[in-house]
N, C-alpha and C positions, 0 to 999 in steps of 0.2 A: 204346664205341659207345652212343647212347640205345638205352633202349627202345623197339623196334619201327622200327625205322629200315630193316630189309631189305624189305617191303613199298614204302615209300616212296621209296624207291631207284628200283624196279622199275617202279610207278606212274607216278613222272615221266619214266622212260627213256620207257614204252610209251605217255604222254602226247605223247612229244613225235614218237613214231613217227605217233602218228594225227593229228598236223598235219600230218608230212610228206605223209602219204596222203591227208588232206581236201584240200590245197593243189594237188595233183598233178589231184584231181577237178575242184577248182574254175579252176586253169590250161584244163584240157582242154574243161569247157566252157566258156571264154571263146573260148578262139581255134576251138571247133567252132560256137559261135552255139548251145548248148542250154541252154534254162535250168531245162526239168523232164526230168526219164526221162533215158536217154541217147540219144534222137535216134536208133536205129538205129546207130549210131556201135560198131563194133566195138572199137576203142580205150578208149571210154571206157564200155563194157560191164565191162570187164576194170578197169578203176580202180576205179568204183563197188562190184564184185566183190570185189576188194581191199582197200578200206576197209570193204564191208562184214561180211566175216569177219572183220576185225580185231574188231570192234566185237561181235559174235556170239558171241567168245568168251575176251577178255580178261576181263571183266567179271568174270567166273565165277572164272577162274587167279585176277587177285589178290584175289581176295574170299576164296578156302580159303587163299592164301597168307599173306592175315595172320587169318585164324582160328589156322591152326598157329604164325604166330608170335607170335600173343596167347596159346595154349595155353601155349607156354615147351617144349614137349614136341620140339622138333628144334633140332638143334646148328644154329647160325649157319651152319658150311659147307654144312651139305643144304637152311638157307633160299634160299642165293647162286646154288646151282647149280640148286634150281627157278626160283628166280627168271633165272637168266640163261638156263634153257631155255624158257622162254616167250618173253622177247626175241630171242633165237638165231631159236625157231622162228618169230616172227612175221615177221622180216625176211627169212628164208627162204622163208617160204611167201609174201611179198610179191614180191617177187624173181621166186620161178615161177612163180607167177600171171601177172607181170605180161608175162613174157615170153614164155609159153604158153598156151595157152585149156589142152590136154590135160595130161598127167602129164606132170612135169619133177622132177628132181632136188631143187630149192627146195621146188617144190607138196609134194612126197611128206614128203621131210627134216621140213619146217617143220609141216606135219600132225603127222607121226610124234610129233615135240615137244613142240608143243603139249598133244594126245591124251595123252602118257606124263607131261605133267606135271600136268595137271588131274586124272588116274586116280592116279596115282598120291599127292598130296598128299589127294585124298577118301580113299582108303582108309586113310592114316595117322590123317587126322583121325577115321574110324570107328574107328580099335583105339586112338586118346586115349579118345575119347568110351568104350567099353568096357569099356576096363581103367577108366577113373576113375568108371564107377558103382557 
């Protein structure tokens, strides 16, 4: 496998998720006639919501994800499985979102995920950064 190829992986998967969910917005307001805010539009409350948690907090996941995998300091398998628990939980938490305004099994799940993979790859990269000074 190249260097740093788990990152990038991860990157185009959760790339190609936030098209699904820009497209989803930009559908909604075509056939709702909105072309700013959401119109009042409960429907498309919840897309915009959607897509814009996505965008709130990928960013951040794969930004410490490939610091650790630039580090070299985590085995390929713990890069795969943060990585795939960010996409797990994004499409989870898309999912309940989009089918709930309240708490839903996806909403919570997909949180859950997200939250444990962001926390948890900062704290790895804090005991890199520690041990190597």
């Amino acid at each position: 496998m190249p260097p740093f190829a788990v990152t990038p992986l991860y990157a185009g998967l959760c790339a190609i998720l936030l098209i699904a969910l820009s497209l989803r917005v930009a559908r909604l307001r075509g056939s709702l006639k909105v072309a700013l805010g959401d119109g009042g539009e409960r429907a498309l409350q919840k897309a915009i919501r959607v897509q814009g948690n996505f965008v709130e907090y990928v960013p951040m996941a794969l930004l410490l994800l490939f610091l650790l995998e630039l580090s070299r300091q985590a085995p390929l398998w713990a890069l795969h499985v943060l990585g795939a628990g960010l996409l797990l939980g994004r499409i989870l938490h898309a999912i309940g979102l989009s089918t709930s305004a309240g708490l839903s099994f996806g909403r919570f799940v997909g949180t859950l995920l997200t939250f444990s993979m962001i926390l948890i790859t900062a704290i790895w990269l804090l005991i890199v950064v520690i041990t190597t000074m």
